[in-house]
py3Dmol code that shows the C-alpha trace and the ligand (Angstrom):
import py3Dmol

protein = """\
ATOM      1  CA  UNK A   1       0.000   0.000   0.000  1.00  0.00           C
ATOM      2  CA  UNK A   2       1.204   3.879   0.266  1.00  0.00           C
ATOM      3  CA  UNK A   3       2.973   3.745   2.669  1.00  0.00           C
ATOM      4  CA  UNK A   4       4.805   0.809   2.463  1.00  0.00           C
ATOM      5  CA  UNK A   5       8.547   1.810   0.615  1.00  0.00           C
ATOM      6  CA  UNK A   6       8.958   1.296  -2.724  1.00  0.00           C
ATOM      7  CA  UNK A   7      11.044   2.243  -5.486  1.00  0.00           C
ATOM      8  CA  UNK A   8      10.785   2.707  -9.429  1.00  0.00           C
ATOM      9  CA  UNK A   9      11.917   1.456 -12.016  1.00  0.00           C
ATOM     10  CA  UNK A  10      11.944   2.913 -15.421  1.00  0.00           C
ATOM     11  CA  UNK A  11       9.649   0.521 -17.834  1.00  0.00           C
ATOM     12  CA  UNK A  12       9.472   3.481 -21.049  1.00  0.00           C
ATOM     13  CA  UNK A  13      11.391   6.393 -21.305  1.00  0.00           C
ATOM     14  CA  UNK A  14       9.948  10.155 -22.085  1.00  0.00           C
ATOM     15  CA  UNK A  15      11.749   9.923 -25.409  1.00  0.00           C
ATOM     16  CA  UNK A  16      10.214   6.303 -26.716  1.00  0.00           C
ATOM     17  CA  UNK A  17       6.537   7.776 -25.605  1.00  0.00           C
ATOM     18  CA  UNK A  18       7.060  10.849 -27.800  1.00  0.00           C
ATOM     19  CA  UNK A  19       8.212   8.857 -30.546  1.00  0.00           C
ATOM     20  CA  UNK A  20       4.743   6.142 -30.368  1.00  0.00           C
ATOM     21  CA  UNK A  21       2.440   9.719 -29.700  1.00  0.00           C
ATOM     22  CA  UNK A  22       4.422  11.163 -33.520  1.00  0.00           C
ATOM     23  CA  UNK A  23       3.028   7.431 -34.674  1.00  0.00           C
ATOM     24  CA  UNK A  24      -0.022   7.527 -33.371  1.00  0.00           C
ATOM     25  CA  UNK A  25      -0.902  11.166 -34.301  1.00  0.00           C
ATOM     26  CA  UNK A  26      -0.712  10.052 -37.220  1.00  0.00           C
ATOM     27  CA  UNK A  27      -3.023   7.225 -37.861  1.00  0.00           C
ATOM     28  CA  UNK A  28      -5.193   9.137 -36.186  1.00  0.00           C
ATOM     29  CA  UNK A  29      -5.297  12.302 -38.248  1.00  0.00           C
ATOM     30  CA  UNK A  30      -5.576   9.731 -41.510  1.00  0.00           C
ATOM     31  CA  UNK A  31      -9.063   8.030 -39.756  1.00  0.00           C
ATOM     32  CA  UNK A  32     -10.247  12.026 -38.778  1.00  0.00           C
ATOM     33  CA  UNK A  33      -8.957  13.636 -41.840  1.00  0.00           C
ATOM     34  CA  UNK A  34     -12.373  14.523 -42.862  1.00  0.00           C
ATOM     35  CA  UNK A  35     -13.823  15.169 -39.213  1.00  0.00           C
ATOM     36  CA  UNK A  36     -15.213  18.712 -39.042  1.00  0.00           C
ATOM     37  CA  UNK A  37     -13.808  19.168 -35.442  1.00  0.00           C
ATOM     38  CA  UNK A  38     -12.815  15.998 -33.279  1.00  0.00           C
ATOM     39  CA  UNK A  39     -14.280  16.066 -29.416  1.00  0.00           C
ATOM     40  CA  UNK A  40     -11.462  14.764 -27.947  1.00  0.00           C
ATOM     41  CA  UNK A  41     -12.404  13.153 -24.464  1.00  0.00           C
ATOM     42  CA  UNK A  42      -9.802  12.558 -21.869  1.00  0.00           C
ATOM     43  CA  UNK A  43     -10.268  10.204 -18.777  1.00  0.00           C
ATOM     44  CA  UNK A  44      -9.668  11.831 -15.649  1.00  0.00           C
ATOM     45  CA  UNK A  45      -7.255  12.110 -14.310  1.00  0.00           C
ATOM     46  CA  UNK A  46      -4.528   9.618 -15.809  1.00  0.00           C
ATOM     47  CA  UNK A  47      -4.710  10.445 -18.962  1.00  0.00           C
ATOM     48  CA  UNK A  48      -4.085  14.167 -18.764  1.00  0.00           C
ATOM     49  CA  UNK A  49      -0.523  13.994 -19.646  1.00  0.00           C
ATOM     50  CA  UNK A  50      -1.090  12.179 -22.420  1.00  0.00           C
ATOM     51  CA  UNK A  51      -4.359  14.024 -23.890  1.00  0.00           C
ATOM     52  CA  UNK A  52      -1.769  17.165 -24.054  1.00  0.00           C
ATOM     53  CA  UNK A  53       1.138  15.672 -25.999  1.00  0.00           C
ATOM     54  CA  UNK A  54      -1.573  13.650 -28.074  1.00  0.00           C
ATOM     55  CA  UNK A  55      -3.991  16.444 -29.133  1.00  0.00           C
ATOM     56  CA  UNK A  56      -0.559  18.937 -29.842  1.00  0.00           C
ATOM     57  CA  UNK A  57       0.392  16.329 -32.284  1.00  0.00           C
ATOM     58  CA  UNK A  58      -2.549  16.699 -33.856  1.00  0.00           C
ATOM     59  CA  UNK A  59      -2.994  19.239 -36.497  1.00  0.00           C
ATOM     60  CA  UNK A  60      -6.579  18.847 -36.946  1.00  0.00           C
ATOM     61  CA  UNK A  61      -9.569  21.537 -35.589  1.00  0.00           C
ATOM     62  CA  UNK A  62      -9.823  19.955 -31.891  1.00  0.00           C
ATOM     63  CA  UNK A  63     -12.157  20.096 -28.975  1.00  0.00           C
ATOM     64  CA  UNK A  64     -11.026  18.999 -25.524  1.00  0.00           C
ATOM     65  CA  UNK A  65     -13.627  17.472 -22.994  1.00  0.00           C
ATOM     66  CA  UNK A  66     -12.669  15.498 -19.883  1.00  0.00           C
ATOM     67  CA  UNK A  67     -14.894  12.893 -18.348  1.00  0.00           C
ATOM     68  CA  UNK A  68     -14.253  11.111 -14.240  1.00  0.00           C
ATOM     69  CA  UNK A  69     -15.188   7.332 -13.869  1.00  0.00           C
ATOM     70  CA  UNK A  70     -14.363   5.822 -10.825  1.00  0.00           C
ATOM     71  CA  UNK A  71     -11.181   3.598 -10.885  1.00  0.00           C
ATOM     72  CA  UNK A  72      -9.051   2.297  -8.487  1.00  0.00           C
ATOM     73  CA  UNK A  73      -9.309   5.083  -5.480  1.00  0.00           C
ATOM     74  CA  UNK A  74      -6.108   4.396  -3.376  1.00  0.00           C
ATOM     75  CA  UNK A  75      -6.323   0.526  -3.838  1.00  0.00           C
ATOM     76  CA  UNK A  76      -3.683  -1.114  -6.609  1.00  0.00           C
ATOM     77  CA  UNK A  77      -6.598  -3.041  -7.667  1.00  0.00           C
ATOM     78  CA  UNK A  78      -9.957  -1.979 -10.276  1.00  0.00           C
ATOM     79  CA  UNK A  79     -12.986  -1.924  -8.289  1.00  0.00           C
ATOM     80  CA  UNK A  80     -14.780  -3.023 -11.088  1.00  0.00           C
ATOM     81  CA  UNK A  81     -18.107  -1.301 -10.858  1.00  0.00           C
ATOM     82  CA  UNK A  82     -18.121   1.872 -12.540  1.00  0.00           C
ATOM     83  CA  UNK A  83     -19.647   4.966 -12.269  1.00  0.00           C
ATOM     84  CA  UNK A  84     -19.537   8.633 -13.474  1.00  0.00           C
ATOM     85  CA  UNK A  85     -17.967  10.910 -11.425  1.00  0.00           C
ATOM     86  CA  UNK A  86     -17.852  14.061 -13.661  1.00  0.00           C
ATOM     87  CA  UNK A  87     -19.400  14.494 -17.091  1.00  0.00           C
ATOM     88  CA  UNK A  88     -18.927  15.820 -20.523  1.00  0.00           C
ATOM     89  CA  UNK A  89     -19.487  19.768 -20.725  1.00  0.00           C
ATOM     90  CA  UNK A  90     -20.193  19.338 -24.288  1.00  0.00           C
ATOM     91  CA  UNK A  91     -22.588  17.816 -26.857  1.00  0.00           C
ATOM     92  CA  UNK A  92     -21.166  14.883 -28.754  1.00  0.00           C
ATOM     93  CA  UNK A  93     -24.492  13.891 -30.525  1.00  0.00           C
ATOM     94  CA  UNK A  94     -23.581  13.219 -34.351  1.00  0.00           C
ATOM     95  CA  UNK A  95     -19.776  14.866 -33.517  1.00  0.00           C
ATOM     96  CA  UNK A  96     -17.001  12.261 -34.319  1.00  0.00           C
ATOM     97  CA  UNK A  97     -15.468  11.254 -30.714  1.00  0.00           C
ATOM     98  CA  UNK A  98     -11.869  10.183 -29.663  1.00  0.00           C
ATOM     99  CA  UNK A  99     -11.899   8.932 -25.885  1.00  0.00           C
ATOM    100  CA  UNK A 100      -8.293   9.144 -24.536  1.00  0.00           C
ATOM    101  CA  UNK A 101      -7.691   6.842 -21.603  1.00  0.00           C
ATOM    102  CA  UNK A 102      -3.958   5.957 -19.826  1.00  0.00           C
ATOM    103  CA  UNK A 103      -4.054   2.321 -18.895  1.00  0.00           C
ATOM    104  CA  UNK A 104      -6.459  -0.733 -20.374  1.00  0.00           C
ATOM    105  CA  UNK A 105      -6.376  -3.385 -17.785  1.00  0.00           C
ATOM    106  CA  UNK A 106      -9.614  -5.289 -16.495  1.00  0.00           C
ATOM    107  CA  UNK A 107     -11.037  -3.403 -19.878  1.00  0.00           C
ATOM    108  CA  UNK A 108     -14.515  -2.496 -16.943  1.00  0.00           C
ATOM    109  CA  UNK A 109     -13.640   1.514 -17.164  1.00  0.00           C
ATOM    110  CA  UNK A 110     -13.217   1.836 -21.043  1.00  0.00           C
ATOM    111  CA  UNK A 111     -16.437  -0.673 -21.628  1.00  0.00           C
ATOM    112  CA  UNK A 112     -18.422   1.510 -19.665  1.00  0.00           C
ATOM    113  CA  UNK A 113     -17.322   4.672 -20.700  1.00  0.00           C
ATOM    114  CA  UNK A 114     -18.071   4.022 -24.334  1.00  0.00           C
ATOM    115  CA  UNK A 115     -21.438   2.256 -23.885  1.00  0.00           C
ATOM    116  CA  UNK A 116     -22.501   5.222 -21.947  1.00  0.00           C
ATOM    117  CA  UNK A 117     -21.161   8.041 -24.822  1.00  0.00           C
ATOM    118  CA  UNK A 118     -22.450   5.273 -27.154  1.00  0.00           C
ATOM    119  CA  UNK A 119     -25.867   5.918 -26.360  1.00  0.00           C
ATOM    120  CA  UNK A 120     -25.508   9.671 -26.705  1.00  0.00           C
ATOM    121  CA  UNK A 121     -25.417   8.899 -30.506  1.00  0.00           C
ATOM    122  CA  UNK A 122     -22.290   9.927 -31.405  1.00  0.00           C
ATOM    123  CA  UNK A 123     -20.496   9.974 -34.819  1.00  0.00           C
ATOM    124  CA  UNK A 124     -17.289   7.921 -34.852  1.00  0.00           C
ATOM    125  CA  UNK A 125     -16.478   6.888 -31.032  1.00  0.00           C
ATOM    126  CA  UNK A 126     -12.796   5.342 -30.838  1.00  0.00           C
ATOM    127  CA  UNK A 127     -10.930   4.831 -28.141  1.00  0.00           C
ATOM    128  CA  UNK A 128      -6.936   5.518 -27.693  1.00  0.00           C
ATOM    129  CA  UNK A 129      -4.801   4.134 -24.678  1.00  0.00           C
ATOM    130  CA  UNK A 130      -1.725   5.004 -23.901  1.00  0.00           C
ATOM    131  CA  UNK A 131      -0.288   1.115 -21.949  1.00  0.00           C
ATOM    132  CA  UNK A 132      -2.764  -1.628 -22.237  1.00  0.00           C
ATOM    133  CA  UNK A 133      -2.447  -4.742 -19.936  1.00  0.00           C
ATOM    134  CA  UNK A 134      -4.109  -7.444 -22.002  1.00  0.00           C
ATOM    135  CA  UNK A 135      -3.118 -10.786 -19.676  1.00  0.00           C
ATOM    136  CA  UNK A 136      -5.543  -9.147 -16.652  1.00  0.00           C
ATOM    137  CA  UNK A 137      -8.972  -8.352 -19.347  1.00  0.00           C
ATOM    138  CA  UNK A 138     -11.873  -9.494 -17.287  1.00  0.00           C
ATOM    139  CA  UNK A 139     -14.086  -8.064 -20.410  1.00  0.00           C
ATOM    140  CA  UNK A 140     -13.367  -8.309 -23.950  1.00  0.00           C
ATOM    141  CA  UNK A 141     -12.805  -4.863 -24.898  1.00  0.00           C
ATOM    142  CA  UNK A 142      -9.719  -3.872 -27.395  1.00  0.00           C
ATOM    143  CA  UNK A 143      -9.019  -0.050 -27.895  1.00  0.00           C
ATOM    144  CA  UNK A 144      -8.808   1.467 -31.421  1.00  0.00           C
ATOM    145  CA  UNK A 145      -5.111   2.201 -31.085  1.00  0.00           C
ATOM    146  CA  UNK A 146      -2.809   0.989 -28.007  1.00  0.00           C
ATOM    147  CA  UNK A 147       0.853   2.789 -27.187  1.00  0.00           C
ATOM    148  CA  UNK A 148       2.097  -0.452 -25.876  1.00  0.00           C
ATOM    149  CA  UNK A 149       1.062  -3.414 -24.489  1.00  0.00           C
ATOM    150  CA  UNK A 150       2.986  -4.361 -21.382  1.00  0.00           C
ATOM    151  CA  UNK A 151       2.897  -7.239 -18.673  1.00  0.00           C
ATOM    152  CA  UNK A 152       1.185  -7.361 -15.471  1.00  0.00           C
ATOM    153  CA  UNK A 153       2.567  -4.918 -13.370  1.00  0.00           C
ATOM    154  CA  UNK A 154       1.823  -1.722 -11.648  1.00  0.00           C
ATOM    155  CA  UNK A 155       2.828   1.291 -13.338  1.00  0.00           C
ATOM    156  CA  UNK A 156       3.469   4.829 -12.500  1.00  0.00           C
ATOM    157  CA  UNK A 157       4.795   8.514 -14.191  1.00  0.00           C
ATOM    158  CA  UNK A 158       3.506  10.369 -17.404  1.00  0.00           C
ATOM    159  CA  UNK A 159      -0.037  11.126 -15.431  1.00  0.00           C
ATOM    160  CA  UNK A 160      -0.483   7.759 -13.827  1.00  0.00           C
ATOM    161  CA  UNK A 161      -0.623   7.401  -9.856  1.00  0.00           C
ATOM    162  CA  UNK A 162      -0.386   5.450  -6.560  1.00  0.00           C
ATOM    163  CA  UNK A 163      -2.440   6.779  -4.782  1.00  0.00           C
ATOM    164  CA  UNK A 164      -2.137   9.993  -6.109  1.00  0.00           C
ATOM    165  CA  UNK A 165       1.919  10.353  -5.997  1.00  0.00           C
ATOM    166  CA  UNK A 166       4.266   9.739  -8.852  1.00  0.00           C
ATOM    167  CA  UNK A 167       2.241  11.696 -11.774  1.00  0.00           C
ATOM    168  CA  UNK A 168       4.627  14.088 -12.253  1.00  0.00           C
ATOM    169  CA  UNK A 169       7.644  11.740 -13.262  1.00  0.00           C
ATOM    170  CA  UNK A 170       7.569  12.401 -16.903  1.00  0.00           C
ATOM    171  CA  UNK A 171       8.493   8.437 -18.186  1.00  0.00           C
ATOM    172  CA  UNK A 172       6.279   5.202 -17.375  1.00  0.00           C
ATOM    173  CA  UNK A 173       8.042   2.927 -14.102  1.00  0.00           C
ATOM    174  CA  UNK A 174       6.846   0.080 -12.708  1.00  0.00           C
ATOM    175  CA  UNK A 175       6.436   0.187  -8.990  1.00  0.00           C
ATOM    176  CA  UNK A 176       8.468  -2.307  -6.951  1.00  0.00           C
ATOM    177  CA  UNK A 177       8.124  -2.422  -3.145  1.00  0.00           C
ATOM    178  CA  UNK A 178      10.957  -2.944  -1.219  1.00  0.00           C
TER     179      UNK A 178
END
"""
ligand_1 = """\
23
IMP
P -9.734 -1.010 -15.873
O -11.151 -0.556 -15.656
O -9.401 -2.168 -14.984
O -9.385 -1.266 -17.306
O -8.832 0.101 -15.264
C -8.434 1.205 -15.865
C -7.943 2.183 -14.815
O -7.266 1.554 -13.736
C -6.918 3.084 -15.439
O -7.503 4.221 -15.974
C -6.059 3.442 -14.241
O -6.616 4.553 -13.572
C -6.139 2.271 -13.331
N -4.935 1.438 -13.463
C -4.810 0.260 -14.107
N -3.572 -0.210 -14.027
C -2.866 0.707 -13.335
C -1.471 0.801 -12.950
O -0.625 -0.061 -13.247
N -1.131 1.926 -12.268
C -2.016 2.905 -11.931
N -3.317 2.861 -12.279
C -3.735 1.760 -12.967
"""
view = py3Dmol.view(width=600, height=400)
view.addModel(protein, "pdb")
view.setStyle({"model": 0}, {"cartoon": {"style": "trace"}})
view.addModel(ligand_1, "xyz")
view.setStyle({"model": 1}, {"stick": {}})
view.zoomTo()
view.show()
């Protein structure tokens, strides 16, 4: 927990997440090309580093919306039942949707989250994740485009917590207790 000591240990350096975001902006800006102005939706609050290197990449008309769903709290693990802690500002009805999340693990948060914009009738609705952590799915969910897939472990840095600390550290460690 917290406050037992831990250290870690650098999984993806600042430098190889730019390089996937160049890569990823991209593909993206190919499947939006003809989008009249992208809503794109970021997860709070892991994704918020992410949503601001990923939408600068992106030289296409932009709007920026944030959305809370419950996750872990302080806990390392998903408490699997979702809710909504803060909502869209915006209208998304008919407007082509990119929802920008940090981590894919049990796959619960990102299910939810698009089933409930789904039924808002939006235009396109894809998903982006920075890591994705496909051995610990408990629903079959796969995200339009993933920055990397790695193992089972708990990860930290480039907007991700524990229990709120370790945001800040601008690469992705993994958190080993010592
Ligand atoms: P899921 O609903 O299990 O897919 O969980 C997704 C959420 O769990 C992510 O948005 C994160 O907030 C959190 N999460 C999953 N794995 C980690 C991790 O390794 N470190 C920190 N948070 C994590």
């Amino acid at each position: 927990m917290p406050n037992r000591p831990y250290v870690i240990d650098e999984m993806i350096s600042a430098k190889s997440i730019a390089a996937r975001i160049e890569g990823l902006a991209k593909e993206i800006k190919r499947e939006f090309a003809k989008t009249d102005k992208l809503v794109v939706v970021g997860l709070l609050r892991g994704s918020f580093v992410f949503i601001a290197d990923l939408v600068r990449e992106l030289d296409l008309p932009v709007e920026v919306d944030f959305l809370e769903a419950s996750s872990y709290g302080d806990a390392m693990e998903s408490s699997r039942e979702v809710r909504i802690l803060k909502d869209l500002r915006g209208q998304i009805e008919g407007r082509d949707v990119l929802v920008v999340e940090d981590i894919v693990d049990t796959g619960h948060t990102l299910s939810h989250v698009t089933e409930y914009l789904g039924t808002r009738h939006p235009g396109k609705l894809k998903t982006i994740a920075l890591l994705d952590k496909p051995s610990r799915r408990e629903v079959d969910f796969r995200a339009d485009w993933i920055g990397f897939e790695i193992p089972d472990e708990f990860v930290v840095g480039y907007g991700i917590d524990f229990a709120q600390r370790n945001r800040n550290l601008p690469y992705i460690g993994k958190v080993r207790f010592t």
